[in-house]
MARVEXVEX-484497 format. One record per atom (N, C-alpha, C): residue in one letter; x, y, z. Coordinates in pm, whole numbers, padded with zeros to 5 digits, always signed. Example, Ala and Ser with C-alpha at 12.3 -4.5 7.8 and 13.67 -1.06 7.14 Angstrom:
2
A+01319-00569+00780;A+01230-00450+00780;A+01320-00330+00780;S+01285-00225+00708;S+01367-00106+00714;S+01290+00003+00787;
//
This chain:
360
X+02766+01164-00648;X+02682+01062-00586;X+02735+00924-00624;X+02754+00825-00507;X+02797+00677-00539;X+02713+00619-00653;X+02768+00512-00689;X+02723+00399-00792;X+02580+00302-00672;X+02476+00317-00719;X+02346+00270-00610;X+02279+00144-00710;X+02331+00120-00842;X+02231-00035-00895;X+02339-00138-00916;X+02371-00155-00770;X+02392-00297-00737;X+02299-00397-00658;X+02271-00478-00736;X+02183-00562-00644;X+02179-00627-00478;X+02066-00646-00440;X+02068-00639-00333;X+02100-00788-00311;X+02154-00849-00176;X+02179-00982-00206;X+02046-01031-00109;X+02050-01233-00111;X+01997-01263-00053;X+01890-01276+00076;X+01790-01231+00137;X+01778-01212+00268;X+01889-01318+00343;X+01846-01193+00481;X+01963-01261+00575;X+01860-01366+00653;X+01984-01451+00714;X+01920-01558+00817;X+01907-01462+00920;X+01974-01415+00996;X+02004-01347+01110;X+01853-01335+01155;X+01869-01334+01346;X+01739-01293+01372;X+01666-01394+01455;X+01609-01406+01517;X+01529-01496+01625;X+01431-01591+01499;X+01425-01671+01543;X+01379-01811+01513;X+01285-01880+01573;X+01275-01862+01704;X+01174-01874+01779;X+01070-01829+01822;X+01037-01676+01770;X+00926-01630+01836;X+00758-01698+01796;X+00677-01679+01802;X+00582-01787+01789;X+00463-01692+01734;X+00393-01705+01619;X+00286-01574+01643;X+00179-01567+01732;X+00172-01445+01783;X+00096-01373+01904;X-00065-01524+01925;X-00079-01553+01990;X-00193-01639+02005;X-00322-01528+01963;X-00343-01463+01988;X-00445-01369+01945;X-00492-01330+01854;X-00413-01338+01722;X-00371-01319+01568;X-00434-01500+01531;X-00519-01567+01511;X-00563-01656+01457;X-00571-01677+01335;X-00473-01698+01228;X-00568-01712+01089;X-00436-01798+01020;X-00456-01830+00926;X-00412-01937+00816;X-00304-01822+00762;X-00156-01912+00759;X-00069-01818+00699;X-00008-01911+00586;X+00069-01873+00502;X+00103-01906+00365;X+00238-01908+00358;X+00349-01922+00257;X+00496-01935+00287;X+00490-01746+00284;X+00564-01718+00363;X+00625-01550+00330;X+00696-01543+00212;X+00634-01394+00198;X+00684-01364+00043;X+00778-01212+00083;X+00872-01119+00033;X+00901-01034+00050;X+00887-00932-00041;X+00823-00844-00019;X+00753-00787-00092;X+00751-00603-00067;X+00785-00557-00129;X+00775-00370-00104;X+00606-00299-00108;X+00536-00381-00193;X+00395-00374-00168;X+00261-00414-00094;X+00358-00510+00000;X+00287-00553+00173;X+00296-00441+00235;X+00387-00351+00219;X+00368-00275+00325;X+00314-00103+00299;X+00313-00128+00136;X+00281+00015+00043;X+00108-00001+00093;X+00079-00150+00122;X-00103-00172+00156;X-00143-00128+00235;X-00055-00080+00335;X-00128+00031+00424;X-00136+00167+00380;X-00037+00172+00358;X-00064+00347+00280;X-00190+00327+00178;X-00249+00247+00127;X-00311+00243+00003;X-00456+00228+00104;X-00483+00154+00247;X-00588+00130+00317;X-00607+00295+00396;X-00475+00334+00369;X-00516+00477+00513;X-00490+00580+00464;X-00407+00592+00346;X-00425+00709+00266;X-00518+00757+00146;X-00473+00640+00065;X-00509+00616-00123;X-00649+00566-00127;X-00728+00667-00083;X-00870+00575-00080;X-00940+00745-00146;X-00945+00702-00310;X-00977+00713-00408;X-01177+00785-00397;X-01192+00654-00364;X-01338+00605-00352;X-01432+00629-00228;X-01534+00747-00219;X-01603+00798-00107;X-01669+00700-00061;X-01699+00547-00147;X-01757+00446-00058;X-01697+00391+00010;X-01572+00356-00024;X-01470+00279+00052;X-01381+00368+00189;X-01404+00455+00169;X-01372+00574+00290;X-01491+00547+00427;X-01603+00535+00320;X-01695+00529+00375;X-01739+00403+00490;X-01726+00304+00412;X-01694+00155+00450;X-01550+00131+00576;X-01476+00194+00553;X-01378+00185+00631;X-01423+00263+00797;X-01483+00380+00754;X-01480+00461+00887;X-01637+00376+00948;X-01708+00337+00890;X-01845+00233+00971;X-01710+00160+01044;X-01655+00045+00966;X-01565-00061+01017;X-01525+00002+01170;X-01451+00125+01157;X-01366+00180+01301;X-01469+00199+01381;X-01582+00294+01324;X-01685+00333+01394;X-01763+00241+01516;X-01773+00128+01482;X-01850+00003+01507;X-01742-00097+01582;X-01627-00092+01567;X-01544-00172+01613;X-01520-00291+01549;X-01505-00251+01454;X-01520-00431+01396;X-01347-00412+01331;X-01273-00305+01322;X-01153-00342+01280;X-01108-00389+01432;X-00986-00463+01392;X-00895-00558+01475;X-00724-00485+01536;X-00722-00389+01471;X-00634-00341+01466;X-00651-00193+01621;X-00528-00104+01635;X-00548-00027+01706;X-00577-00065+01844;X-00610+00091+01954;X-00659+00046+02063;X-00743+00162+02090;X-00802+00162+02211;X-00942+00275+02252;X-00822+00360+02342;X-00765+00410+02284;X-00702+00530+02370;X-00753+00641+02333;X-00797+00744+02409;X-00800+00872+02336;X-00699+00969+02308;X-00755+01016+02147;X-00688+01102+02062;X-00701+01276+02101;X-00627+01342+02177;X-00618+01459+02204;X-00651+01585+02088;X-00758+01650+02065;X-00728+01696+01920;X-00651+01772+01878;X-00546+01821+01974;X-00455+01902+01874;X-00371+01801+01828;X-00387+01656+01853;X-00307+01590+01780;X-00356+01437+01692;X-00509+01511+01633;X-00572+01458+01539;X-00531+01433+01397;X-00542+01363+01389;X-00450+01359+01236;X-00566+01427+01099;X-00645+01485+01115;X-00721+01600+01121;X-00673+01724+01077;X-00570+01793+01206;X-00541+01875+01180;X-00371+01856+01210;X-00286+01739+01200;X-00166+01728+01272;X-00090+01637+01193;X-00038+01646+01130;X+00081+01529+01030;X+00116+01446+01109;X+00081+01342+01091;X+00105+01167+01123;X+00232+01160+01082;X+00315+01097+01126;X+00396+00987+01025;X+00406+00883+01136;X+00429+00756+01051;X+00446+00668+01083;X+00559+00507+01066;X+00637+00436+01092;X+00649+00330+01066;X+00638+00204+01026;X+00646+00181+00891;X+00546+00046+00836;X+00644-00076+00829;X+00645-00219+00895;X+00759-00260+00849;X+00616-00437+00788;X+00758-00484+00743;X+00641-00578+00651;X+00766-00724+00688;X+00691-00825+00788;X+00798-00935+00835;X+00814-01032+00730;X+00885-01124+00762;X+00903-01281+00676;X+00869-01360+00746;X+00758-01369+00864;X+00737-01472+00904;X+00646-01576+00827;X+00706-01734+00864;X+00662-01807+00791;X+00622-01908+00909;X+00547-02005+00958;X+00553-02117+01032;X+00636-02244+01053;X+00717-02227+00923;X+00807-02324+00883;X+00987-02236+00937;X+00964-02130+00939;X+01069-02088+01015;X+01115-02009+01118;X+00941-01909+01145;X+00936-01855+01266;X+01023-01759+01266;X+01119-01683+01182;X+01139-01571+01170;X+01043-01446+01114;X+01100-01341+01220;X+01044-01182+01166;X+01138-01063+01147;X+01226-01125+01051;X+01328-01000+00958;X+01182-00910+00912;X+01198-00820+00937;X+01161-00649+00839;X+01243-00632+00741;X+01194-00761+00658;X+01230-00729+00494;X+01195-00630+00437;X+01092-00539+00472;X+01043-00420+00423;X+01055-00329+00524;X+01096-00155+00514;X+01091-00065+00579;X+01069+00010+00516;X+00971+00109+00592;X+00935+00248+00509;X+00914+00345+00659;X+00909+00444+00624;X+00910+00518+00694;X+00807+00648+00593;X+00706+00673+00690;X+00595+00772+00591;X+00535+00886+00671;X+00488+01001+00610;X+00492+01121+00666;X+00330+01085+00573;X+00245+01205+00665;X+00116+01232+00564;X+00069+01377+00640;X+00040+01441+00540;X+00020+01643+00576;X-00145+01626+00569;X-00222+01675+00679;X-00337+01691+00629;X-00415+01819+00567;X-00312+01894+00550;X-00315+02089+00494;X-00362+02001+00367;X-00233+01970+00305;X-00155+01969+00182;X-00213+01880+00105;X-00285+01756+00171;X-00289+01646+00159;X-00224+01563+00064;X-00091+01552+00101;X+00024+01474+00044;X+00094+01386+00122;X+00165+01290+00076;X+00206+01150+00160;X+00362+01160+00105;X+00446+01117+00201;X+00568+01089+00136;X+00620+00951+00208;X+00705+00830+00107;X+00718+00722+00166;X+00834+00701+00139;X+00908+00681+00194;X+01079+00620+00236;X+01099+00522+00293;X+01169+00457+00178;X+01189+00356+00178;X+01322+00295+00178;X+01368+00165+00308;X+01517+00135+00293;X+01534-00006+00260;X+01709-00051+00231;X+01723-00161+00207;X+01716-00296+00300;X+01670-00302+00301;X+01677-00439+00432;X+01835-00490+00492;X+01916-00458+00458;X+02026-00510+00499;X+02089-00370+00534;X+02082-00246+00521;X+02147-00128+00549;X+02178-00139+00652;X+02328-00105+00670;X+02369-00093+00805;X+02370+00016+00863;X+02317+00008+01018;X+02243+00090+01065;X+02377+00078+01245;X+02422+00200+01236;X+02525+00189+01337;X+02500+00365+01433;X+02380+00330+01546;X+02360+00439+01635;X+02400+00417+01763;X+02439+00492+01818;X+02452+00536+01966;X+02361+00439+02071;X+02404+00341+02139;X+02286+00244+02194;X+02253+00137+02163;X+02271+00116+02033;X+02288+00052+01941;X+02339-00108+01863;X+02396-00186+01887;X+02504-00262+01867;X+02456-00253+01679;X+02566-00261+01633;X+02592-00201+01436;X+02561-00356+01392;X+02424-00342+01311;X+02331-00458+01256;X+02258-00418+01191;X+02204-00500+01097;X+02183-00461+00962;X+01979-00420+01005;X+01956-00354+00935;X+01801-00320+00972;X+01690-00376+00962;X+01731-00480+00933;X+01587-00610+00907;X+01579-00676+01035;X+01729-00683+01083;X+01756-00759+01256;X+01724-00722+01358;X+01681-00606+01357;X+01679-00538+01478;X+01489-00585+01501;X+01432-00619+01467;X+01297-00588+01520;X+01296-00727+01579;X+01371-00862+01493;X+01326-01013+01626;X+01404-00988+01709;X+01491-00924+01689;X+01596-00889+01859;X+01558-00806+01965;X+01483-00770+01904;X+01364-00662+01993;X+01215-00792+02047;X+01152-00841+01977;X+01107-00881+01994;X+01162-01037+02098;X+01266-01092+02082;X+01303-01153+02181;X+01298-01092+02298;X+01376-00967+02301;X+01386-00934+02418;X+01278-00896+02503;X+01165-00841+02410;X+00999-00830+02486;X+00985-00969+02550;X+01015-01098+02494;X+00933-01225+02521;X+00997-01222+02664;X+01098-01170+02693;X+01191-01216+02818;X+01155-01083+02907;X+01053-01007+02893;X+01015-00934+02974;X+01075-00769+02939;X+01138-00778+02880;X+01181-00663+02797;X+01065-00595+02763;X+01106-00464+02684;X+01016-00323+02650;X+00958-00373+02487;X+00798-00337+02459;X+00730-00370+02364;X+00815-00332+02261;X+00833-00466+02149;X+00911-00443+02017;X+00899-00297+01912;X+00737-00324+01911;X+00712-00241+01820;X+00786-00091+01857;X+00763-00040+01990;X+00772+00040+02055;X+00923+00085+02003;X+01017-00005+02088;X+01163+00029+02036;X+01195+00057+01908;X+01159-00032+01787;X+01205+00002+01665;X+01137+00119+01610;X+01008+00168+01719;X+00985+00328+01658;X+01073+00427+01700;X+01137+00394+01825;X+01266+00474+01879;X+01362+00511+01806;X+01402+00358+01764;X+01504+00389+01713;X+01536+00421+01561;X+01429+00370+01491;X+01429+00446+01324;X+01415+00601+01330;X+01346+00631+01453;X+01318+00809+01471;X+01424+00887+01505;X+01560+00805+01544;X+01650+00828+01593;X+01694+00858+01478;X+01705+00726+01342;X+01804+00704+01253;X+01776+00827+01138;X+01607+00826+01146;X+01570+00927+01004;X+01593+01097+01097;X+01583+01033+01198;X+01614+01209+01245;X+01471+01270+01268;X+01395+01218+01276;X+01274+01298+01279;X+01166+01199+01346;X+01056+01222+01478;X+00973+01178+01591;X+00850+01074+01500;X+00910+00975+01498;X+00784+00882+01457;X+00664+00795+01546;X+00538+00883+01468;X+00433+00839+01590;X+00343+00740+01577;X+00373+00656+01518;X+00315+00524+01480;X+00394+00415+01446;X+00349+00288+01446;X+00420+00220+01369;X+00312+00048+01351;X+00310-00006+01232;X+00234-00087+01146;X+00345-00204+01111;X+00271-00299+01144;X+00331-00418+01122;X+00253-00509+01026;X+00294-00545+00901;X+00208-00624+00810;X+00285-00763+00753;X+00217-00888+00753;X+00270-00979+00750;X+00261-01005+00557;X+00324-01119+00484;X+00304-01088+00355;X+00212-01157+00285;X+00124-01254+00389;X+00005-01304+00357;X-00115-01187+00308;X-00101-01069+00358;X-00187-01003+00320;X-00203-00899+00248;X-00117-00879+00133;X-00082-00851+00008;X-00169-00959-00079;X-00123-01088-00052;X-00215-01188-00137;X-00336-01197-00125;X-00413-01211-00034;X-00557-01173+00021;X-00576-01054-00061;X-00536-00937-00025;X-00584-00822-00082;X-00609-00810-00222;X-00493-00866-00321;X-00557-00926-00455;X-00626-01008-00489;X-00640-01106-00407;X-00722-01196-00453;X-00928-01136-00406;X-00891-01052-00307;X-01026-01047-00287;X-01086-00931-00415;X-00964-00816-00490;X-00991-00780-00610;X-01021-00893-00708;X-01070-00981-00705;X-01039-01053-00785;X-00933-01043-00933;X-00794-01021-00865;X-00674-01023-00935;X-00644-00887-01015;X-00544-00843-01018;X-00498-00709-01167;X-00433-00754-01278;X-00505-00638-01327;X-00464-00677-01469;X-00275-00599-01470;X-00214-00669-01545;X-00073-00630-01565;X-00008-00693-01698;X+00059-00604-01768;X+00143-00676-01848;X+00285-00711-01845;X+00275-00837-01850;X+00454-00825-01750;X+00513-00857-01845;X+00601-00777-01826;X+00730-00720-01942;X+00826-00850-01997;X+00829-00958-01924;X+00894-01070-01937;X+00862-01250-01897;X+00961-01308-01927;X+00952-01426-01898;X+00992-01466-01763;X+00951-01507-01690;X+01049-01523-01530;X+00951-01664-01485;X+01116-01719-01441;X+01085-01851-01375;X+01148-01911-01213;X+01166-01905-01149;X+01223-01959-01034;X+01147-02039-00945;X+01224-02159-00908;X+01173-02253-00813;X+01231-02288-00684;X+01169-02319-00566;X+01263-02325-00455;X+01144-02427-00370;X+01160-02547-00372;X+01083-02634-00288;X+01094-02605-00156;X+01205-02574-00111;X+01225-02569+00031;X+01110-02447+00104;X+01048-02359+00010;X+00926-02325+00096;X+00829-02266-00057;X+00831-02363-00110;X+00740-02399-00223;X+00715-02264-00346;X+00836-02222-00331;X+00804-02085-00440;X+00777-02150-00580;X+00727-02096-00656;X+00706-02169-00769;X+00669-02052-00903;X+00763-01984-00907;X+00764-01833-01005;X+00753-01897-01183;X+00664-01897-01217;X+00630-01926-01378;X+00573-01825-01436;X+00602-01736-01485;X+00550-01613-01548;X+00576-01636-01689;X+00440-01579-01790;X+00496-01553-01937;X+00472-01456-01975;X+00543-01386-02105;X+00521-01220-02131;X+00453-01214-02168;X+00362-01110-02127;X+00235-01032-02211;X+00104-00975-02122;X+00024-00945-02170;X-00061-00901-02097;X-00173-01024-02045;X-00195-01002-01895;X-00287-01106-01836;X-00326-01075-01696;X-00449-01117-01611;X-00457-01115-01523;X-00422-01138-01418;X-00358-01125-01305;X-00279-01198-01190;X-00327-01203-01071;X-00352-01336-01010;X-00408-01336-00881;X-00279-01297-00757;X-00321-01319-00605;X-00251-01240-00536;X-00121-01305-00492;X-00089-01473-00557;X+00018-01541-00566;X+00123-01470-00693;X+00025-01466-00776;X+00111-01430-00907;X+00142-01306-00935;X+00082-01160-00862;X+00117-01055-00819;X+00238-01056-00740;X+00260-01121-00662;X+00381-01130-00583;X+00476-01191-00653;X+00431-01267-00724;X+00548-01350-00825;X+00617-01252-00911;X+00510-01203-00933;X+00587-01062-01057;X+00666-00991-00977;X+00624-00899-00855;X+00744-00788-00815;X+00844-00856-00749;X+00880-01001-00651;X+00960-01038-00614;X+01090-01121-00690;X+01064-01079-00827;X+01104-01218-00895;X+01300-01128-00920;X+01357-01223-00917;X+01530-01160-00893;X+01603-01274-01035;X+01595-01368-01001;X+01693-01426-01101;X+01627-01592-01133;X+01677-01656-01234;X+01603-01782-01240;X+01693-01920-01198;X+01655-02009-01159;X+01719-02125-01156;X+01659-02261-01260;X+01594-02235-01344;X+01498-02293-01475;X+01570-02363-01618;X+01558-02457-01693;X+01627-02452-01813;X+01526-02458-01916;X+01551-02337-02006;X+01620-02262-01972;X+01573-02118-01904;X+01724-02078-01856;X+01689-01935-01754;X+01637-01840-01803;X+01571-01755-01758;X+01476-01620-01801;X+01584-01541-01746;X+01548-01436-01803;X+01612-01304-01778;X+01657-01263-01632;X+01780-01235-01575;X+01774-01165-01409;X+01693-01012-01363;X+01665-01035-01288;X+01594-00893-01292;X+01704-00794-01202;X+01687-00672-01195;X+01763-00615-01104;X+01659-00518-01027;X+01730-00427-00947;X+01632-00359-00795;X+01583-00220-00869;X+01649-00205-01002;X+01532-00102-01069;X+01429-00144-01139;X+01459-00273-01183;X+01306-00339-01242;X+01226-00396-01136;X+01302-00438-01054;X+01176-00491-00952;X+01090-00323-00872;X+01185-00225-00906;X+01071-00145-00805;X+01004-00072-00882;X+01035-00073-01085;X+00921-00023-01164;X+00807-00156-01146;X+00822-00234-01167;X+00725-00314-01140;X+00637-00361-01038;X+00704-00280-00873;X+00636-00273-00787;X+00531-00128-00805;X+00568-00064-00829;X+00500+00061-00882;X+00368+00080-01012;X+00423-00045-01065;X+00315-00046-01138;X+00172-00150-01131;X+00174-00276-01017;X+00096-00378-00903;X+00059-00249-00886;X+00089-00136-00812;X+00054-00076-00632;X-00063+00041-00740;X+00001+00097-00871;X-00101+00155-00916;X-00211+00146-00957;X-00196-00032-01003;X-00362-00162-01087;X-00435-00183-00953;X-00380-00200-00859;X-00444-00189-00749;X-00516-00090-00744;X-00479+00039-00720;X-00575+00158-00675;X-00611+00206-00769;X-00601+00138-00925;X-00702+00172-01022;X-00804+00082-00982;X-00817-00037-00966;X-00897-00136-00937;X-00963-00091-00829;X-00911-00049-00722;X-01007-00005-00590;X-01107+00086-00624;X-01065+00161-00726;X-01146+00233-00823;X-01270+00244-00856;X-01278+00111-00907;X-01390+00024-01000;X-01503+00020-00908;X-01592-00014-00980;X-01706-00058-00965;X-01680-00224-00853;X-01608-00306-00946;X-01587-00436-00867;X-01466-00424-00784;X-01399-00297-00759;X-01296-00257-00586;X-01428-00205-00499;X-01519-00116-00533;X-01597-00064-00437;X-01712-00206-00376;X-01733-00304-00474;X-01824-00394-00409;X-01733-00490-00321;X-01614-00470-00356;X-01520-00598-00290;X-01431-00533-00162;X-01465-00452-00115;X-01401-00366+00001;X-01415-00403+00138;X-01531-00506+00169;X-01529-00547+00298;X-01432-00650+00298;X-01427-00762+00179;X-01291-00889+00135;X-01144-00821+00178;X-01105-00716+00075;X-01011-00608+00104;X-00953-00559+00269;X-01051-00471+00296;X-01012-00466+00443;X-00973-00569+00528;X-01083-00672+00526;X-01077-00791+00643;X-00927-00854+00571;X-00901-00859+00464;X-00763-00938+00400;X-00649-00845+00488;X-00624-00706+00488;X-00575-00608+00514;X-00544-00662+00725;X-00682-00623+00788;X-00704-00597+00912;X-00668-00707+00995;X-00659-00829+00946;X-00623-00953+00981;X-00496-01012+00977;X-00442-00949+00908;X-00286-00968+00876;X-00207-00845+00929;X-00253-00744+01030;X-00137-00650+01088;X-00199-00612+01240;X-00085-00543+01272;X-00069-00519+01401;X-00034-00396+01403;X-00087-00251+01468;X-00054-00161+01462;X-00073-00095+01624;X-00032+00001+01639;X-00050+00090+01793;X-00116+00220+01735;X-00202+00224+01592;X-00274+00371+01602;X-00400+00351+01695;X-00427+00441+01748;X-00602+00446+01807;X-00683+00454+01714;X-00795+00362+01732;X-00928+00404+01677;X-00999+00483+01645;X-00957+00605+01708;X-01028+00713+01708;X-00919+00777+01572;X-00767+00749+01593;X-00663+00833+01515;X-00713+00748+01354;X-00736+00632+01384;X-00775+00553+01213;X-00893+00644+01128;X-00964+00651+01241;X-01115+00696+01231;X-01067+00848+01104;X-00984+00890+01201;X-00947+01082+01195;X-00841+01065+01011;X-00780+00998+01042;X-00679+00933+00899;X-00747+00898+00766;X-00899+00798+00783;X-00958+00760+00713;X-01026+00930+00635;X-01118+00985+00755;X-01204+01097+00697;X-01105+01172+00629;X-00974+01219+00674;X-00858+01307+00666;X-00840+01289+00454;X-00785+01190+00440;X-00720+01139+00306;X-00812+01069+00219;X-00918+01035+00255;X-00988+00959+00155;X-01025+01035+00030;X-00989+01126+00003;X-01021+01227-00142;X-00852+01238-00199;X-00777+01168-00129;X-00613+01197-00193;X-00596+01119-00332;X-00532+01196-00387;X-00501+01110-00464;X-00387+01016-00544;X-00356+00933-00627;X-00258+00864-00593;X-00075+00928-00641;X-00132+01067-00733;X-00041+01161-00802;X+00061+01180-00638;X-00042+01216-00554;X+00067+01279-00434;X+00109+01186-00352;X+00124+01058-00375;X+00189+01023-00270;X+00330+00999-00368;X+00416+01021-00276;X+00560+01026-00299;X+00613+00946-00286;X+00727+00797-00349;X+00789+00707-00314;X+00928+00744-00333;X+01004+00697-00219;X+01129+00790-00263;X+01230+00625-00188;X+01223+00575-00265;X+01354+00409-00215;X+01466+00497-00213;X+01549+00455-00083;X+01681+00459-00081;X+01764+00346-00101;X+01890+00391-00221;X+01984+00271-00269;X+02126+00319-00186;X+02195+00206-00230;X+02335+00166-00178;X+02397+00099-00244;X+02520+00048-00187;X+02634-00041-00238;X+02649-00186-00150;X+02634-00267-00226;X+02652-00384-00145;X+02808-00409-00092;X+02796-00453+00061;X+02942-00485+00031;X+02917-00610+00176;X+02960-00698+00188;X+02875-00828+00196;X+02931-00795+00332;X+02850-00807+00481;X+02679-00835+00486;X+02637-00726+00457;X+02691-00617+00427;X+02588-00482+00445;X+02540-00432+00345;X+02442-00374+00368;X+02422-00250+00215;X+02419-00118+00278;X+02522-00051+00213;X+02594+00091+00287;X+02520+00192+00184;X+02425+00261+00258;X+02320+00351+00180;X+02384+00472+00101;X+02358+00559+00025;X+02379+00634-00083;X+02367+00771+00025;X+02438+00809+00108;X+02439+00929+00207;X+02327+01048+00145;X+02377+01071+00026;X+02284+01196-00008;X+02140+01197-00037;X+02156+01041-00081;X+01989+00981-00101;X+01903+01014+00034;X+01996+00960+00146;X+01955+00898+00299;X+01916+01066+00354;X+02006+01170+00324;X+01962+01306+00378;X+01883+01409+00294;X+01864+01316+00169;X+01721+01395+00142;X+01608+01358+00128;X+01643+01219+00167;X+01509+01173+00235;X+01436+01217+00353;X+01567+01213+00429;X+01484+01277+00562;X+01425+01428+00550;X+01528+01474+00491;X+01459+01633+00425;X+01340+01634+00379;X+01298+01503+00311;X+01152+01522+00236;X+01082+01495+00332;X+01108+01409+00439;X+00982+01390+00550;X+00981+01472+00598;X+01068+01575+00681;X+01068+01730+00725;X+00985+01764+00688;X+00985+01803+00547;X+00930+01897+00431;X+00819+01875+00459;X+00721+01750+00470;X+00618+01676+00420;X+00551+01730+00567;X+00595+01679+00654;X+00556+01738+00773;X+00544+01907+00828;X+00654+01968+00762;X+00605+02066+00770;X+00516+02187+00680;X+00439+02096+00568;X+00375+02130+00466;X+00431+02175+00376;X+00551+02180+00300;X+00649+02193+00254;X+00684+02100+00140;X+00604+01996+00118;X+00655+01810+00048;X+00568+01897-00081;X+00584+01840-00211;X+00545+01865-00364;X+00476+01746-00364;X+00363+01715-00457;X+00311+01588-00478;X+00413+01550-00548;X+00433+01401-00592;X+00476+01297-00688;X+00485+01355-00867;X+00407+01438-00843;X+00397+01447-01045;X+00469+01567-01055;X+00470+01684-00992;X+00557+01800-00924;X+00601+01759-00927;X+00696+01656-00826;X+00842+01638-00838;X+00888+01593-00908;X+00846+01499-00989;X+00887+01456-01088;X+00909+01558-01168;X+00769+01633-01221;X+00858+01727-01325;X+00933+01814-01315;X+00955+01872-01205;X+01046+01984-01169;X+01211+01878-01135;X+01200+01770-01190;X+01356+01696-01131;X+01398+01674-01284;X+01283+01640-01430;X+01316+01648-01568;X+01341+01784-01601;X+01305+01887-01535;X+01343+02064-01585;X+01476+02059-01511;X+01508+01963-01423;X+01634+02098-01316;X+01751+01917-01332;X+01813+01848-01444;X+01847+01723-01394;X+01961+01711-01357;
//
């Protein structure tokens, strides 16, 4: 197996510049942040729901119409997510107002069994080069404003295509797909009123040009939904003096460990009273093509899962400038695990884990 902890470089510029957000989507947006746990927030709203009130709370929301998301199509039941493995497409943009790009800095790709009730999430690099049949060979964050240009000009719905064509890439029929902006990661903590975390280090970085302002100190403390993001996005410092660089295995233990204070927190006593804040933070900040009726079926489906089984499985690579050329064996047993997952076949998270320390 290749050498995979090389860091990932910079986001790319690449990508439309102009698209404008949807007039319909009304709300106050913030600088974009890039983040692996904007888009883990859906899995955590439609799977990881711990809490029979908040299951509960969610399916009134669909019930009643008050989520924003979805449409009134009807759900056929042999293909209820009920009795029928979902998977879906989650991508998580960089749009900002100040630059009007929507790179899919985040991609995942997620399977959920409702036998088994287990989740598996795959996850790629934003810059992986992605070279199919139809295609023109561009890195995978680009393809969705190039899609989306081409909708504005009368072209075929964005979302639509990039479910085509990731279903193409992972090899396997993806029937959804979720679009989450990174304003609402921050909302979502902040309406927890913040997690607790102890962050392992000192980290500082500044960038006026769209007001980042990363000041972290070590130890244990509370973090609101600015300073949550500060922690898992944080890469290297420009400060005197400099804090430590981080690399793409500390940033994704430390995304892993946000995504778990979270759904300990959703937990609580003060996640179950703060769940209407939560959702509306959640429902307001994405765009999805599931039906109402399929949210409805998803919500009742998983709300007893728990967070042991869902599976995160990042795929790494090698940088080699512009691309990041994925780890082949990583990339085909990933798709193997969504197979698997889909065809009731996937191990929870703590299973696999230990059966990968017995067999290494």
């Amino acid at each position: 197996m290749s050498s995979s902890n090389n860091n990932l470089p910079p986001r790319s510029q690449s990508g439309s510049q102009n698209r404008k957000q949807p007039p319909k989507k009304k709300k106050k947006k913030k600088n974009g942040f890039k983040s692996f746990l904007k888009l883990v927030l859906i899995v955590i709203i439609l799977a990881v729901l711990a809490v029979g009130g908040y299951a509960g709370w969610l399916y009134y929301k669909a019930e009643n119409g008050v989520l924003n998301t979805g449409n009134n199509n009807p759900v056929p039941p042999e293909k209820s997510a009920k009795v029928k493995p979902i998977t879906m497409l989650l991508l998580g943009t960089d749009y900002r107002p100040e630059t009007g790009t929507h790179l899919s800095d985040v991609i995942m790709v997620t399977a959920f069994n409702p036998e088994t009730k287990t989740v598996t999430v795959v996850s790629l690099p934003r810059d992986t080069r992605i070279n199919l049949k139809g295609y023109r060979p561009n890195k995978a964050n680009a393809y969705y404003p190039i899609f989306l240009s081409e909708e504005k000009k009368g072209g075929k719905n964005a979302m639509d295509e990039m479910k085509t064509m990731m279903s193409k890439y992972m090899d396997i029929p993806i029937d959804y797909v979720t679009v989450l902006n990174f304003q609402g990661f921050r909302d979502v903590v902040d309406a927890l009123d913040g997690v607790d975390i102890n962050v392992d280090a000192d980290m500082c970085y500044r960038d006026k040009a769209d007001g980042t302002n990363i000041n972290l100190k070590k130890g244990e403390q509370k973090l609101n939904g600015e300073k949550a993001l500060d922690y898992v996005r944080y890469r290297k410092s420009n400060c005197r003096p400099k804090t430590k660089p981080s690399d793409d295995f500390d940033r994704n233990r430390r995304q892993n460990e946000v995504l778990h204070a979270l759904i300990d927190k959703m937990q609580t006593f003060k996640g179950v009273t703060s769940l209407g804040g939560v959702l509306d933070a959640a429902d307001k900040n994405m765009e999805t093509d599931i039906e109402n009726d399929q949210m409805k079926n998803m919500i009742s489906t998983y709300w007893t899962i728990k967070k042991d089984n869902v599976k995160f499985m990042p795929i790494t690579g090698n940088w080699k400038s512009p691309y990041v050329y994925v780890n082949d064996d990583e990339l085909d047993k990933a798709k193997q695990a969504l197979k698997d997952e889909v065809a009731g076949k996937g191990l929870p998270a703590a299973s696999t884990d230990s059966a990968e320390k017995a067999n290494p």
